[in-house]
C-alpha positions in Angstrom: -56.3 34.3 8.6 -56.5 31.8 5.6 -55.2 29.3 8.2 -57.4 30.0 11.4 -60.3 29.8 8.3 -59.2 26.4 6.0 -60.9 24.1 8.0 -64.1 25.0 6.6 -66.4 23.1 4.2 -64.2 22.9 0.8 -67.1 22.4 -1.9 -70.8 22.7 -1.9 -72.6 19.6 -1.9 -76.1 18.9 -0.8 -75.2 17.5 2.9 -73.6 20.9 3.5 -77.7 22.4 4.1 -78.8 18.9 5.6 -80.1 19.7 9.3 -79.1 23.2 9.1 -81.5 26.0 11.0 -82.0 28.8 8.7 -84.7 32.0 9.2 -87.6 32.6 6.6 -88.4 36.2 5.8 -90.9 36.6 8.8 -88.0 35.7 11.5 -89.5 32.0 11.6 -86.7 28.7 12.0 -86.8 26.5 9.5 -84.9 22.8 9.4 -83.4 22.0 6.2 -84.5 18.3 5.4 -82.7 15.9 2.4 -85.0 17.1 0.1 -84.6 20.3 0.0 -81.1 20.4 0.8 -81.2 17.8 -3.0 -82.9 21.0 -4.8 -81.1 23.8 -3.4 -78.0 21.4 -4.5 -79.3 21.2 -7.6 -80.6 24.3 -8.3 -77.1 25.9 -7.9 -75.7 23.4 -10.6 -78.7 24.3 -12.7 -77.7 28.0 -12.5 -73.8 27.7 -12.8 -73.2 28.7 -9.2 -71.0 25.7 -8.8 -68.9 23.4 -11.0 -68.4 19.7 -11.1 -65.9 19.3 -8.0 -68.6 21.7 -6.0 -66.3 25.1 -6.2 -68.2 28.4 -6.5 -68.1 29.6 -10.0 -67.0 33.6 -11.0 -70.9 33.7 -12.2 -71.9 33.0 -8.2 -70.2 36.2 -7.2 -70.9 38.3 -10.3 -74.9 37.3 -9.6 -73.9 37.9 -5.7 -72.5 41.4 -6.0 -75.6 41.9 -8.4 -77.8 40.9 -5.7 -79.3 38.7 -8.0 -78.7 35.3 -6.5 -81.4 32.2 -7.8 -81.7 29.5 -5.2 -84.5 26.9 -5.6 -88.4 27.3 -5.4 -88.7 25.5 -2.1 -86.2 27.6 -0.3 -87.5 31.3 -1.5 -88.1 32.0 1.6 -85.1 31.8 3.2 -83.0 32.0 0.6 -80.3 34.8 2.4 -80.0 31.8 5.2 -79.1 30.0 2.7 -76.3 31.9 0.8 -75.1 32.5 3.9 -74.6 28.7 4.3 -72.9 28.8 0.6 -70.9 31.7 1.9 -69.2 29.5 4.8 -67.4 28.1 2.1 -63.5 28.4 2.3 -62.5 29.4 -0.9 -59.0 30.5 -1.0 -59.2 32.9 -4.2 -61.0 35.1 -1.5 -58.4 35.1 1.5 -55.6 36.2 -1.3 -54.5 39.8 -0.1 -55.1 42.9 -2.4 -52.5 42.9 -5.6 -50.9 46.5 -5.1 -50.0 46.1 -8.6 -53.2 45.6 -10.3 -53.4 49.0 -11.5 -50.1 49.9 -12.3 -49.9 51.1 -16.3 -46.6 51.5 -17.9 -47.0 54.4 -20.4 -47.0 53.5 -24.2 -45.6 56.3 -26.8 -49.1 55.8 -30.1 -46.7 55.8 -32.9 -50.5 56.8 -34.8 -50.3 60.2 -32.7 -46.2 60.2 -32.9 -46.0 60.5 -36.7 -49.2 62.3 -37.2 -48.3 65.8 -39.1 -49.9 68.0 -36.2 -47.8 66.2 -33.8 -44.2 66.5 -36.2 -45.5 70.0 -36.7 -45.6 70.8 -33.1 -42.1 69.4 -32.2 -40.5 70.9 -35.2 -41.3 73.9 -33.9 -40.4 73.1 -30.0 -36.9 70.2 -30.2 -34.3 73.1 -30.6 -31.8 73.5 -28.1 -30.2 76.7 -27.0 -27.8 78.7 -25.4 -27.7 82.0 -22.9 -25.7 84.6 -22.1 -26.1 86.7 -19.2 -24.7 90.0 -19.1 -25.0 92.0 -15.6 -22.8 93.5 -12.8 -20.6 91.1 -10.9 -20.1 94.2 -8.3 -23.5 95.0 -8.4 -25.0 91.4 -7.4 -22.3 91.1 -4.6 -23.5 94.4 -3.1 -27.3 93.3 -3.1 -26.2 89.7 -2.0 -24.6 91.3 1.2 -27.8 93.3 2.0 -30.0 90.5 1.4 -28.1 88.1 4.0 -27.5 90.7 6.3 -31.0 91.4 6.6 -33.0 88.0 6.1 -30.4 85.5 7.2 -31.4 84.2 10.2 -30.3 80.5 11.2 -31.7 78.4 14.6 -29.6 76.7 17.2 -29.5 73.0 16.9 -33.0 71.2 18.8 -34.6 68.4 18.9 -38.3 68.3 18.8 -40.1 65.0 20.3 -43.6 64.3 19.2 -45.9 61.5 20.6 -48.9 59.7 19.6 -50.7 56.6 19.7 -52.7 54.8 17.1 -55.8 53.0 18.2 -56.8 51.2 15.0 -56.2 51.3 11.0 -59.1 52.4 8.9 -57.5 51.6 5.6 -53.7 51.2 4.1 -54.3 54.8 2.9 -54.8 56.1 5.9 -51.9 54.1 7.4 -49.2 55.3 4.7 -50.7 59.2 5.6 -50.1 58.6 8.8 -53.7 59.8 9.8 -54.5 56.5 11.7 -52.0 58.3 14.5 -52.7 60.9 16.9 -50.1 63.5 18.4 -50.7 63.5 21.6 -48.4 66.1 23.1 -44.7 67.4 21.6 -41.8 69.3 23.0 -38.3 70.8 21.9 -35.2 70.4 23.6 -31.9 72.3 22.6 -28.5 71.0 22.4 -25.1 72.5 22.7 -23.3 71.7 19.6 -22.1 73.8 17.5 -19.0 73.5 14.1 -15.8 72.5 15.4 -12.5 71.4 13.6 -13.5 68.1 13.7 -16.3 68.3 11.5 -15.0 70.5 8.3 -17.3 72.0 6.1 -16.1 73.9 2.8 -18.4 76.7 3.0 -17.4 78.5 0.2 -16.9 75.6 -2.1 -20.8 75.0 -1.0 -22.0 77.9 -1.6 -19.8 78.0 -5.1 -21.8 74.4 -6.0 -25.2 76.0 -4.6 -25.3 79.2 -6.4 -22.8 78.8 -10.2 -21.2 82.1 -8.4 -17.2 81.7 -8.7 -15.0 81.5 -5.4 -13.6 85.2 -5.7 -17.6 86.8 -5.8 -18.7 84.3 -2.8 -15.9 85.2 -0.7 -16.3 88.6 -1.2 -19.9 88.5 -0.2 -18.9 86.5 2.8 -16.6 89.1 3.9 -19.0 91.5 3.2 -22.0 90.5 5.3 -22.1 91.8 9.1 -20.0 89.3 11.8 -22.7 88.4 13.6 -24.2 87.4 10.6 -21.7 85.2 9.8 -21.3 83.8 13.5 -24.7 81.8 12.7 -22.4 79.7 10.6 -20.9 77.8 13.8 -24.3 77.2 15.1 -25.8 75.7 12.3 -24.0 75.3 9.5 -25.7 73.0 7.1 -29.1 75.5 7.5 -27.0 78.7 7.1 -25.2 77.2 3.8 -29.0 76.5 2.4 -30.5 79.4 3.5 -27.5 82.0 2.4 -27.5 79.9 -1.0 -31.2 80.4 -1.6 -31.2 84.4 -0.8 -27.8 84.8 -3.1 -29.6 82.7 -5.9 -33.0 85.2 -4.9 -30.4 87.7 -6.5 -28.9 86.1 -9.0 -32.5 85.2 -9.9 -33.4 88.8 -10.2 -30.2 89.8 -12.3 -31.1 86.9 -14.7 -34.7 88.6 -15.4 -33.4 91.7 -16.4 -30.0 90.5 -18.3 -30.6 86.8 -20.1 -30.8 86.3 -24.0 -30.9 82.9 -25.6 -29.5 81.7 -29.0 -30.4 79.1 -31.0 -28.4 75.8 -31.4 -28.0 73.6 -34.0 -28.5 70.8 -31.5 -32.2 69.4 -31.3 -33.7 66.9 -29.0 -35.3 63.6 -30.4 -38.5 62.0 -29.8 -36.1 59.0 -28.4 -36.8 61.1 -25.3 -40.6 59.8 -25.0 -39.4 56.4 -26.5 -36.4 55.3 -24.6 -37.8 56.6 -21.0 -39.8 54.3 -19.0 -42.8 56.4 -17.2 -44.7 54.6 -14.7 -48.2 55.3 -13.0 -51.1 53.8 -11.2 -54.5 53.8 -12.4 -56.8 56.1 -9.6 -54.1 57.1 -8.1 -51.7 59.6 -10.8 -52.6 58.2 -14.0 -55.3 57.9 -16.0 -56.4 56.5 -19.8 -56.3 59.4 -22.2 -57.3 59.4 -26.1 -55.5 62.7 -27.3 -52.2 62.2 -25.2 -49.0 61.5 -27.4 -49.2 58.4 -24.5 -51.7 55.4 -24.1 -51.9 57.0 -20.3 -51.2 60.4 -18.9 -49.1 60.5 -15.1 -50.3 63.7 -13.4 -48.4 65.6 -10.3 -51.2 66.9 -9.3 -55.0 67.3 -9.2 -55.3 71.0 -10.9 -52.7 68.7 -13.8 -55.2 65.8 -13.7 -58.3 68.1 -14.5 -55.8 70.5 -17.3 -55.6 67.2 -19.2 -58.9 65.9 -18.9 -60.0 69.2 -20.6 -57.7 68.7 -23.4 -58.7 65.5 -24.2 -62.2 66.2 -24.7 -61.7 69.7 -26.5 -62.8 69.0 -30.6 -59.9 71.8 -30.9 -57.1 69.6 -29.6 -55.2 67.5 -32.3 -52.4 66.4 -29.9 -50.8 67.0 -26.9 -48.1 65.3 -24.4 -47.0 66.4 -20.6 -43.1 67.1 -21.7 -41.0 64.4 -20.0 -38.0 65.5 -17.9 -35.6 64.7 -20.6 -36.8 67.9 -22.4 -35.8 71.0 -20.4 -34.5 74.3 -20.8 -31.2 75.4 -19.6 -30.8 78.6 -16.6 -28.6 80.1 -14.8 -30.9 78.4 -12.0 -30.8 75.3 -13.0 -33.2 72.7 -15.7 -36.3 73.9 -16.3 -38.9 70.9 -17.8 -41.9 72.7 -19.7 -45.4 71.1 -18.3 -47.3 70.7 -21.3 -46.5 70.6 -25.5 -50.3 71.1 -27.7 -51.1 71.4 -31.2 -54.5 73.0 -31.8 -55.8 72.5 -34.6 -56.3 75.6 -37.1 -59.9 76.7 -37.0 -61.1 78.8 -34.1 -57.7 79.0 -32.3 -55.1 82.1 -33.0 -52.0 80.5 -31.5 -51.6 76.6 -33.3 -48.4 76.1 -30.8 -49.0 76.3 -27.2 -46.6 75.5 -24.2 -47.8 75.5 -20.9 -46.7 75.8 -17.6 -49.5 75.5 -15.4 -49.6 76.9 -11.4 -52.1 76.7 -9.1 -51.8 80.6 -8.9 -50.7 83.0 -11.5 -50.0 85.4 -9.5 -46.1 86.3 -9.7 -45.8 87.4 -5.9 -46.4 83.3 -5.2 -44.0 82.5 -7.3 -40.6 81.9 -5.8 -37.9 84.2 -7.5 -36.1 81.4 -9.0 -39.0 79.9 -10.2 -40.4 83.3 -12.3 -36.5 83.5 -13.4 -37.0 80.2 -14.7 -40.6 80.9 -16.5 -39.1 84.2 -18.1 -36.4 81.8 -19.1 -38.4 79.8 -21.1 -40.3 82.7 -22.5 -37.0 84.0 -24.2 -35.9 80.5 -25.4 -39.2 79.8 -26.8 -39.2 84.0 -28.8 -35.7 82.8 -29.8 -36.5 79.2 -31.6 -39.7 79.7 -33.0 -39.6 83.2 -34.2 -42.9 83.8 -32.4 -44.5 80.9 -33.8 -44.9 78.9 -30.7 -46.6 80.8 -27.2 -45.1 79.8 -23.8 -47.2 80.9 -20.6 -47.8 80.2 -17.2 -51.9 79.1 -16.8 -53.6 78.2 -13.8 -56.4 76.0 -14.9 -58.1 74.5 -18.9 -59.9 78.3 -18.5 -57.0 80.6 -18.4 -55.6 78.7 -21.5 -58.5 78.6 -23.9 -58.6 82.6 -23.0 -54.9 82.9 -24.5 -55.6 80.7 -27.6 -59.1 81.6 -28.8 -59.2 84.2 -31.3 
């Protein structure tokens, strides 16, 4: 494009209007002559529009995108023919594509907010580490293990499915990285005959061992347990029946957990080297924003309901500091790391509960929440009762609303 358009006039000088037609407000032509073509010339010095060596000036386009464009008494009349003269211009600043990385903000730890008392207070309170132990029947979770897969395990045959489209035109590189600027047009599926053979091996118990923390001896006993046809799935899909059997046995484990975890505390604590060292990354508009009470210059947000939770805190007088916990801090489960959303300090006036750690959902409600992860939110509610002594409140909260209810007195 620059090419096909760098022929153009390179600078504005007064022959540029000389003998040009141009249209006055009531539709009538109009010939430039010399003369005016010397005052609009010199009018747009006058102004700043241009510099010495005739290029358009950052003031041109500020007044243009303004809509506040001067241009000489005796061309008033047709003075949009006349920026539109101005405009045919090539000016190369303007055929430079988009920078992608204009926005993009690299998160800053405020050593202000970092060795303010409310914040020291708060991680005091929050940095220990522990330990579980859970206690339950080996027996027992092999027995509900073999139920579960025997009556939810269900694996599909290898297929292909073929989708088609077309894409007439691209609205916008949003809409092109979305993939909305294509339209399916028709789809179909088509199976296959393959199915596990010895020259493929697959260590399904080792797997299933890695997948769900369960030892060899308790996996193969729930593998000899479950019905054969059950287990015949295995040769028709085996990478979907080792995830799917791993995700019901962990459903299990999940619920065994609930009912039979207790932390301890450590002497180990986390520093704050893990919001120094990290580098977090963002773009402005886009998952990040400028924040005031953030223990960061910027906050980096998953999600819109996380966007909106923080733009409430930071405009709540209550709020004395507060920092979306970084993945270096997490909790360990029997199901794996668990990384806290939020860490705040309140500070002590109108709020009962000074210490706050949230986890927030876009529903509360526990029968949306997958096993695992309400295993790992009544995790965190044990560590928390164990480091803090009851000092510091852990909860799952679904909006800025359902939090201000838990803290206010």
């Amino acid at each position: 494009m620059a090419e096909a358009v760098a022929d153009r006039p390179k600078a504005v000088t007064r022959d540029l209007f000389v003998d040009k037609l141009v249209k006055d407000d009531q539709g009538n032509e109009i010939l430039i002559t010399s003369d005016i073509a010397s005052a609009i010339h010199f009018d747009l010095i006058v102004n700043g529009y241009i510099n010495k060596l005739g290029e358009l000036t950052d003031k041109y386009y500020e007044d243009k995108l303004n809509s506040n464009i001067k241009v000489a008494e005796e061309a008033k009349d047709f003075a949009s023919g006349v920026i539109e003269i101005i405009d045919s211009i090539y000016d190369s600043k303007a055929m430079q594509p988009e920078n992608a990385r204009s926005n993009n903000v690299e998160l800053q730890v405020e050593d202000e907010k970092l060795n303010s008392k409310e914040f020291k207070a708060l991680w005091s309170k929050i940095n220990a580490k522990s330990v579980y132990v859970v206690d339950f029947d080996t027996d027992e979770l092999i027995r509900k293990s073999i139920a579960s897969l025997d009556s939810k395990l269900r694996v599909a045959k290898i297929y292909f499915r073929v989708e088609t489209g077309v894409m007439d035109s691209i609205k916008s590189k949003e809409d092109l990285i979305a993939g909305a600027s294509f339209v399916k047009e028709e789809s179909g599926s088509y199976g296959v005959s393959v199915a596990a053979n010895s020259n493929v091996k697959y260590d399904l118990i080792g797997k299933l061992v890695d997948e769900t923390g369960l030892t060899r001896k308790a996996i193969i006993a729930i593998l000899q347990g479950i019905q054969p046809a059950v287990f015949d799935q295995f040769k028709d899909n085996p990478e979907e029946f080792i995830s799917k059997a791993a995700q019901l046995i962990n459903d299990q484990k999940a619920m065994a957990i609930i009912e039979h975890i207790t932390y301890d505390v450590l002497d180990e604590q986390y520093g704050t080297d893990i919001f120094t060292d990290p580098t977090i990354k963002g773009k402005l508009g886009v998952n990040a924003m400028k924040v005031k009470k953030h223990l960061f210059d910027h906050i980096v947000y998953d999600s819109s309901n996380e966007r909106d939770f923080a733009t409430n805190l930071d405009t709540n007088t209550d709020v004395a500091v507060y920092v979306k916990l970084p993945d270096g801090f997490y909790i360990s489960t029997p199901v794996g790391h668990y990384n806290p959303d939020w860490a705040i300090a309140f500070y002590e006036s109108s709020v009962k509960h000074i210490y706050f750690v949230a986890e927030t959902k876009g529903s509360m409600n526990s029968m949306q929440l997958r096993l695992i992860e309400e295993s790992k939110v009544h995790c965190a509610r044990e560590h928390f009762k164990a480091i803090s002594n009851g000092n510091v409140v852990y909860d799952v909260v679904d909006s800025y609303t359902s939090l201000m209810e838990k803290v206010m007195k």
